[in-house]
C-alpha positions as CSV (number, residue, x, y, z in Angstrom):
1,X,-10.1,87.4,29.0
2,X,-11.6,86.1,25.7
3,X,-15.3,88.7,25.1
4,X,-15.7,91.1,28.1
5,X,-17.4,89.0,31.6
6,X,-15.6,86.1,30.1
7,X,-13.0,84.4,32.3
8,X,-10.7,81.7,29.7
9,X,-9.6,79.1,32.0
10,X,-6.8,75.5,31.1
11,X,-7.6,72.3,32.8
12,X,-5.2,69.4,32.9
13,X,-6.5,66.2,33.9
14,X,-3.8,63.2,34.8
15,X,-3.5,59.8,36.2
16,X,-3.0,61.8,39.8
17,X,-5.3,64.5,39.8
18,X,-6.7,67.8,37.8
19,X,-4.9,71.1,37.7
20,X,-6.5,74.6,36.3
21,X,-5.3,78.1,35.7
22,X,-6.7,81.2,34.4
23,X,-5.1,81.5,30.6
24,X,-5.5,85.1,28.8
25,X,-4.8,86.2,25.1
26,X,-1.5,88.1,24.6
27,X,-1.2,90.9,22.5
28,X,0.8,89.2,20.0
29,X,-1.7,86.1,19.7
30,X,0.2,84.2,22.0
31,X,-1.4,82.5,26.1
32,X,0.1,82.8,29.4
33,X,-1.1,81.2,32.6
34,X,-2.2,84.4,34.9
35,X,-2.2,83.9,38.9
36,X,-2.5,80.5,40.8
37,X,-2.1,76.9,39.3
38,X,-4.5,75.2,41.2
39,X,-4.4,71.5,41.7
40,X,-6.4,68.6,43.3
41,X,-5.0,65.6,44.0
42,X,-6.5,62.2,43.2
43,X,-5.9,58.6,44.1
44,X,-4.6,56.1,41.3
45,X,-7.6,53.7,40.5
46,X,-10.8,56.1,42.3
47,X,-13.9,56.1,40.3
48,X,-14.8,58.8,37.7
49,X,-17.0,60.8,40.6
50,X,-13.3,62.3,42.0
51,X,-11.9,63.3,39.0
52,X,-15.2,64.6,38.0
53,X,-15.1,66.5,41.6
54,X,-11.7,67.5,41.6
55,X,-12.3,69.3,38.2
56,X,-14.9,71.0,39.5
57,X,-13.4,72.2,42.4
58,X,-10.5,73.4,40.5
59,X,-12.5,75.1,38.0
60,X,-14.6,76.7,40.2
61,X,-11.5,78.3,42.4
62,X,-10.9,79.9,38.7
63,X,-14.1,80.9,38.5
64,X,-14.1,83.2,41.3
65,X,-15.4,86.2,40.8
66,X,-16.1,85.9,36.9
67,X,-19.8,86.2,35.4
68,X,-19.1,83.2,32.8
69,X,-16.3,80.8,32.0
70,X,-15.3,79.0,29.2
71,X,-12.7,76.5,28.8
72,X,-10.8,73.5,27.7
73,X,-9.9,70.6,28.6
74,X,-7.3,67.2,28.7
75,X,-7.7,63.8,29.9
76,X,-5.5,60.5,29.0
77,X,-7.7,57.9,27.6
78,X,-9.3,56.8,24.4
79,X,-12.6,59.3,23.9
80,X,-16.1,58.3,23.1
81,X,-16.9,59.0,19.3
82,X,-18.7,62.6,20.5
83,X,-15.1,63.2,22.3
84,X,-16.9,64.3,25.4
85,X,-16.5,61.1,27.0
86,X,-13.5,58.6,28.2
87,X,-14.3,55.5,26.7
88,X,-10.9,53.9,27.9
89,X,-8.0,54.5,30.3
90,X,-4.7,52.6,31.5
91,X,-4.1,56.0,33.9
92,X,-7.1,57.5,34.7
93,X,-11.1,57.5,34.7
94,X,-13.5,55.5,32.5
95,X,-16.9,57.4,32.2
96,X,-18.7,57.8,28.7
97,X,-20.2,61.3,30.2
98,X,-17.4,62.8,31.8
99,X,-17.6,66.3,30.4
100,X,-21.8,66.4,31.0
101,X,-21.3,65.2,34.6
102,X,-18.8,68.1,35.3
103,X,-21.0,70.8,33.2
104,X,-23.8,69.5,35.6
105,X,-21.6,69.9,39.0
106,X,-20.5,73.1,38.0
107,X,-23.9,74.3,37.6
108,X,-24.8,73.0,40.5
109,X,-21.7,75.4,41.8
110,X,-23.2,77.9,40.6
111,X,-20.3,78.6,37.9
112,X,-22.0,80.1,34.6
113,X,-20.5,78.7,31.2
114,X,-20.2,80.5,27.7
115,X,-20.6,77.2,26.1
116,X,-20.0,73.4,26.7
117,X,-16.4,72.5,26.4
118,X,-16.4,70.8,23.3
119,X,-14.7,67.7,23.8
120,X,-11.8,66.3,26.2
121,X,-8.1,66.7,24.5
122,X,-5.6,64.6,25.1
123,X,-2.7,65.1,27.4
124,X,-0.2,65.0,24.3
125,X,-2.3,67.7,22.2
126,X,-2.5,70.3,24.9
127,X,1.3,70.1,26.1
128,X,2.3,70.4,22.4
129,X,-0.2,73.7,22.1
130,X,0.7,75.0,25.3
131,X,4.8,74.6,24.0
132,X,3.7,75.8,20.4
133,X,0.9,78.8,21.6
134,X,2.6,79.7,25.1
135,X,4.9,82.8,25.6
136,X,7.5,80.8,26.8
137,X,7.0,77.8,24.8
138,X,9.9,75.7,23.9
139,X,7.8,74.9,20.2
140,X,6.9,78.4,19.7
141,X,8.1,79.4,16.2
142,X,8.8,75.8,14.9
143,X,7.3,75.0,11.8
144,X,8.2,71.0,12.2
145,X,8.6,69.6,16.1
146,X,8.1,66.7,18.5
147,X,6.7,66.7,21.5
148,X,7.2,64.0,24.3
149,X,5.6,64.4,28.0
150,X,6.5,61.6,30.8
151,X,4.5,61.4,34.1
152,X,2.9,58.3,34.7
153,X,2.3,57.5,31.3
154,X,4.4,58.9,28.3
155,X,2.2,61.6,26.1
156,X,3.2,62.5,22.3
157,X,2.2,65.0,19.9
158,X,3.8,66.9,16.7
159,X,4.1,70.1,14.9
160,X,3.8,70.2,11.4
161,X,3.5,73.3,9.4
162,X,3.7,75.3,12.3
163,X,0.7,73.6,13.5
164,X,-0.7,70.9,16.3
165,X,-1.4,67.2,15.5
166,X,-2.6,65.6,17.8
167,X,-0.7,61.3,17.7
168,X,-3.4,59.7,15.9
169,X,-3.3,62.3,13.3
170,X,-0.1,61.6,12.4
171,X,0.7,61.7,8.9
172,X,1.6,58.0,9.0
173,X,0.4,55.4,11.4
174,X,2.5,55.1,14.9
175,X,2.5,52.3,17.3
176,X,1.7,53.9,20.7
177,X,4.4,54.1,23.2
178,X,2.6,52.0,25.8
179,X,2.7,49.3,22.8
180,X,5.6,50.1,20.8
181,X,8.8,47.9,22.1
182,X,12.2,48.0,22.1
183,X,13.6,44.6,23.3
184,X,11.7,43.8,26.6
185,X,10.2,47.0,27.4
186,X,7.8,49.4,25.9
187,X,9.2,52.6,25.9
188,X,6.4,54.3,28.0
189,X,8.0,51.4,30.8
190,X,11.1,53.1,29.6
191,X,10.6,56.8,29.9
192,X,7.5,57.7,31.8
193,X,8.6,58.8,35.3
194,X,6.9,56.1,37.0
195,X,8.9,53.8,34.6
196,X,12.4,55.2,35.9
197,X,11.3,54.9,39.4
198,X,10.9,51.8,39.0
199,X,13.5,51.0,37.2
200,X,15.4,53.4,39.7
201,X,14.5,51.0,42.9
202,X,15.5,47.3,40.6
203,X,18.8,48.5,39.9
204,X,19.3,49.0,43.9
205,X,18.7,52.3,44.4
206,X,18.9,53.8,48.1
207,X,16.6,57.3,47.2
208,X,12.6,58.1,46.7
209,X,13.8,59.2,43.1
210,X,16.9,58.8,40.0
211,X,17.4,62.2,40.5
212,X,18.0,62.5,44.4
213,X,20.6,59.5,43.3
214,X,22.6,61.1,41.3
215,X,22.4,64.1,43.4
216,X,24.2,61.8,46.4
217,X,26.5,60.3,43.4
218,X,24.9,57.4,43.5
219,X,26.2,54.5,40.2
220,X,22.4,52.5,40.4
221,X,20.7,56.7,39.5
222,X,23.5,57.0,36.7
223,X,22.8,53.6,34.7
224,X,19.1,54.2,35.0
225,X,19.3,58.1,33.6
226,X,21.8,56.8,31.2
227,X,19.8,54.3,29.6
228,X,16.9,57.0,30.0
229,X,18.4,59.2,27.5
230,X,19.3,56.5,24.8
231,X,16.1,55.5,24.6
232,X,14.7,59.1,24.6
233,X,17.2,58.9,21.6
234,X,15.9,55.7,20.3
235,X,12.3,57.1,20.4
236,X,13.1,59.9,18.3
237,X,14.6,58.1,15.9
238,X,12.1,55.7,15.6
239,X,9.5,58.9,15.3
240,X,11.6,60.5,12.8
241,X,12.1,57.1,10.7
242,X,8.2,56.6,10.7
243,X,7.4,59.9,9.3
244,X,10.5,60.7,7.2
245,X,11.1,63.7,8.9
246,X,13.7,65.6,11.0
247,X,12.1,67.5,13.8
248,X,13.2,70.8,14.2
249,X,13.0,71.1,17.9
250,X,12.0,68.4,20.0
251,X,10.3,69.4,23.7
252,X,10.7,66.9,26.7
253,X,8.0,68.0,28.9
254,X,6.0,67.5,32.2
255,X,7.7,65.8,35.3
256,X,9.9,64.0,32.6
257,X,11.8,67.1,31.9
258,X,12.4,67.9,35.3
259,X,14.0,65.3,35.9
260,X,16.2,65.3,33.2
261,X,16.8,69.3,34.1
262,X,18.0,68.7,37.4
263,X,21.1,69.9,38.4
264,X,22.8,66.4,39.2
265,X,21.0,65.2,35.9
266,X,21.4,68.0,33.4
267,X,25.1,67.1,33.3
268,X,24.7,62.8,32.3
269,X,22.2,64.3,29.9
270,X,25.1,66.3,27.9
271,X,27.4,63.9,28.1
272,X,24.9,60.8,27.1
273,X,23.9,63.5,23.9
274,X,27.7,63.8,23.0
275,X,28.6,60.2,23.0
276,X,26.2,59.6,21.0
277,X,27.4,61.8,18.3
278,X,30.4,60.4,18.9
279,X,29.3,56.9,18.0
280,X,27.9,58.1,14.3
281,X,24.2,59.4,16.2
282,X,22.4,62.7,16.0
283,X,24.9,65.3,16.3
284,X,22.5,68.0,16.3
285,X,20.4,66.2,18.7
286,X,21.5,68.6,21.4
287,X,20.9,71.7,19.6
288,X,17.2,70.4,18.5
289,X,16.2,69.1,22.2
290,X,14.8,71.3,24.7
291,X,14.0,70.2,28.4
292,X,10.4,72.6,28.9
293,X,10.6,74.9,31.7
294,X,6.4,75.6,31.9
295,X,4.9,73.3,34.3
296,X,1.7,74.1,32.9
297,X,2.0,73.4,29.4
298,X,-1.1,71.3,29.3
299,X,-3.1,74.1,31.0
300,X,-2.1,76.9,28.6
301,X,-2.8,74.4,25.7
302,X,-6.5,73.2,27.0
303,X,-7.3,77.0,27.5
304,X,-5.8,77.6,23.8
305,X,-7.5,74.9,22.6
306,X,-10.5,76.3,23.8
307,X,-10.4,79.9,22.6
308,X,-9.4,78.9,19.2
309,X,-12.7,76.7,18.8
């Protein structure tokens, strides 16, 4: 809870639908997700009105039983100038007033809000927040880190001086990694998930997923995860390179790090990370990289986000 009557809630809005928890305060300053993630699903390429719905409806599951709510909240996209608005969006919804459409549906709802959310975060921000600010973050306590989230798209965000900034803010210019290529690929067609799948299903693969290839010992799953980790490796290279830094830790997050986390993966992972120490790399790579284990990263950081403002 943030003031007494006040419920703190996380949303996380994607290119396949919106998830929302209820987020409280620690007593050490720190947020943890409390109960039920809740999550409604929706349709690559639907119009603005189903995100906008699905929001609410996960919003208002959180709200239950709370006088007022206030909270925070992520979409991909480029924002509108006031930040309340998606003015652009490869995965997602475009819709100038997205945040006063949802305050209006909630009310309708009957849900009670503190305040207006202030402005929609992007998916990269709150992962890096929820890693730097959750209990169980894989950030928490790094003064310098890099943060890297791969669903459909591929989300980025740093530490620096122990605190978040956002990818635009970056000390230095970066390209974006839906532009930013590396031969004939860009590396979000490298290392979002929906990039390995495909990937996963040129090279002949006989599963849904890399991961369920590997598991079955299959060679097409092994080049593609392979190749997935040196160019993880590439990208933080080129990260590092740009901004004359060396990360202290560096977080793989959202369904990205699941993958590479899964038992059948976990293993090509290591041994990918070793050869490339052998061959003059980043021998420290492996002590610096962490695969996050909080699926709700994002949520923790919109609700963070949101109390701190």
């Amino acid at each position: 809870m943030t003031d007494a009557g006040v419920r703190l809630v996380g949303v996380d809005g994607g290119g396949s639908g919106v998830r929302a928890a209820v987020v409280e305060r620690t007593d050490d300053g720190c947020f943890a997700r409390r109960g039920e993630l809740f999550s409604h699903a929706v349709s690559p390429g639907s119009d603005a009105a189903s995100w906008i719905e699905g929001a609410a409806d996960v919003i208002g599951r959180c709200a239950e039983g709370a006088q007022r709510v206030r909270f925070g909240m992520g979409m991909p996209g480029r924002k509108t100038a006031d930040g309340r608005g998606i003015a652009h969006a490869l995965h997602g919804p475009v819709e100038p007033r997205f945040l006063e459409r949802l305050e209006d549906v909630l009310a309708r709802r009957g849900v009670e809000l503190v305040a207006e959310c202030e402005r929609l975060e992007d998916d990269g921000l709150l992962g890096c927040a929820g890693e730097l600010f959750g209990v169980n973050g894989g950030l928490r306590g790094a003064r310098t880190g890099y943060f890297v989230g791969g669903g459909t798209g591929l989300a980025e965000a740093f530490v620096f001086e122990g605190a978040v900034v956002a990818f635009e803010d970056a000390p230095r210019a970066l390209e974006r990694a839906w532009r930013l290529t590396d031969g004939a690929a860009t590396f979000e067609e490298r290392l979002s998930v929906r990039g390995l799948n495909q990937r996963y299903r040129e090279a002949g693969g006989t599963h849904d997923r890399p991961e369920e290839g590997a598991h079955a010992g299959e060679e097409a799953a092994s080049r593609v995860l392979i190749r997935a980790v040196w160019d993880l490796v590439r990208l933080v290279w080129l990260r590092e390179q740009a901004l004359a830094t060396s990360f202290e830790r560096i977080v793989v997050s959202q369904r990205l790090a699941r993958v590479l986390a899964h038992e059948a993966v976990r293993p090509i992972v290591d041994e990918t990370l070793a050869q490339v120490a052998e061959r003059g790399g980043d021998d420290r790579l492996r002590e610096r990289l962490v695969l996050s284990t909080s699926p709700a990263a994002a949520v923790v950081g919109a609700a963070a986000r949101a109390w701190r403002a």
